[in-house]
C-alpha positions as CSV (number, residue, x, y, z in Angstrom):
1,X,106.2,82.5,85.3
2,X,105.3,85.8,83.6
3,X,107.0,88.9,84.6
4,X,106.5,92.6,82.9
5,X,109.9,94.8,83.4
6,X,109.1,97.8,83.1
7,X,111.7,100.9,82.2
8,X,111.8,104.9,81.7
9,X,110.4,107.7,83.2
10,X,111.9,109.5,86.5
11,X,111.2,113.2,86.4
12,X,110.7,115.5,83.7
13,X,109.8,119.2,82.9
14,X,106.5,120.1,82.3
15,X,106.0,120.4,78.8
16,X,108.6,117.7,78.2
17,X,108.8,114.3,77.1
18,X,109.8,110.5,78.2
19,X,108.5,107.0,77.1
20,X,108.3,104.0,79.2
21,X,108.5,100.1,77.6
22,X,107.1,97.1,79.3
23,X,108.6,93.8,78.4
24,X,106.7,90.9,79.1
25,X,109.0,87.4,79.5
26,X,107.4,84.0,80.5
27,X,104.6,84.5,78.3
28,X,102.7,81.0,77.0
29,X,99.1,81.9,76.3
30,X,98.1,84.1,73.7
31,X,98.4,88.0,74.3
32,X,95.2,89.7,74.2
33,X,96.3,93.2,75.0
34,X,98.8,95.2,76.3
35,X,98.6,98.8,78.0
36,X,99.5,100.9,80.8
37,X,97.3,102.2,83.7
38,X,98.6,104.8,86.5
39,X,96.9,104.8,90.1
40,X,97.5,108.3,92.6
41,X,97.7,107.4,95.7
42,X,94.2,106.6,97.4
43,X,92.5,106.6,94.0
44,X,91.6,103.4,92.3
45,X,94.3,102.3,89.5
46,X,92.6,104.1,86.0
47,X,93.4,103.4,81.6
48,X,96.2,105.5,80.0
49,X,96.4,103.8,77.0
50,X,95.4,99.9,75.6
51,X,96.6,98.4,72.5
52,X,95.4,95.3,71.0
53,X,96.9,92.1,69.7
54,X,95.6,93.4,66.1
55,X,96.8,96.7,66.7
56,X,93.8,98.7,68.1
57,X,94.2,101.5,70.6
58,X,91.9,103.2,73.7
59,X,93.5,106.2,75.5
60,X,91.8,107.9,78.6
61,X,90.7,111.6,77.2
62,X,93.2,112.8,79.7
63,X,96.0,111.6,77.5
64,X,94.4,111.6,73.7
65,X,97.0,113.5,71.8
66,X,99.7,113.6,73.7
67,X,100.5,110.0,74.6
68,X,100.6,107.3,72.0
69,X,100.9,104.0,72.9
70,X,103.2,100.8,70.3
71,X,104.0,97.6,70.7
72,X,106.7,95.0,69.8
73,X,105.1,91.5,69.2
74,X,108.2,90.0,68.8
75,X,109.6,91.3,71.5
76,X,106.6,91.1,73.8
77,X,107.4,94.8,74.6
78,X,104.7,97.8,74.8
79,X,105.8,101.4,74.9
80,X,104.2,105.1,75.7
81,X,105.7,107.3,74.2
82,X,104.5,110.5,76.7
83,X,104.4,113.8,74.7
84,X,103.6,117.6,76.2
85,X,103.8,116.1,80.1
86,X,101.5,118.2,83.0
87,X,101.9,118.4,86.4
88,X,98.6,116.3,86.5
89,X,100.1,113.1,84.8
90,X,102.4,112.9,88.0
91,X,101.6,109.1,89.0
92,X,102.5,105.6,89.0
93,X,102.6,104.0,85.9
94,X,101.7,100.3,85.5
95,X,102.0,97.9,82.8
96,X,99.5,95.2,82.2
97,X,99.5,92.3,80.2
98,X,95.8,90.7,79.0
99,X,95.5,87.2,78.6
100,X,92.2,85.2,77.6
101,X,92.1,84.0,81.3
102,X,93.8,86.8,83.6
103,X,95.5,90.2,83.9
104,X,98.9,90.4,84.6
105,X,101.1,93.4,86.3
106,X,104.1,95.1,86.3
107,X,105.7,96.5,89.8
108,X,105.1,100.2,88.9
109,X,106.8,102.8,87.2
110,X,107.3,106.6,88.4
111,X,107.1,109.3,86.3
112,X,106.9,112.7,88.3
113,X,106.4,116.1,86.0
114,X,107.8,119.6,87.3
115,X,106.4,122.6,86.7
């Protein structure tokens, strides 16, 4: 059974930093990509950041510069490192694992930003 555990954020300072890690257990099939999504409340779940089994990345515009997104293929593990934090990345923050034949999710991670 796969499962994603996710880890980090809680509230910060505007302006601040944190970095949350994702690590995936119960994995058999091969790992197409890793990456993190956050969804507000009544808005449909949108990309932070994707990175690829070879190493590739996508970030939402919203986040180029500030965010960077790494992963651990040993480890299974994915990270965002979250840089220069706004009021506006205030959300949910969920992990997702891409196989070849389905998406998989972690339970959600909070990261509120104070201004």
């Amino acid at each position: 059974q796969v499962q994603l555990a996710g880890s980090g954020g809680g509230l910060v300072q505007a302006g601040g930093s944190t970095r949350l890690s994702c690590a995936a257990s119960g994995i058999s099939a091969s790992i197409n990509a890793m990456g993190w999504y956050r969804q507000a409340p009544g808005k449909q779940r949108e990309l932070v950041a994707v990175i690829t089994s070879g190493g590739s990345t996508n970030y939402a515009d919203s986040v180029k510069g500030r965010f960077t997104i790494s992963r651990n293929n040993t480890k299974f593990t994915v990270y965002l490192q979250m840089n220069s934090l706004k009021p506006e990345d205030t959300n949910i923050y969920y992990c997702n694992l891409k196989t070849r034949s389905r998406d998989y999710w972690g339970q959600g991670t909070q990261v509120t930003v104070s201004s």
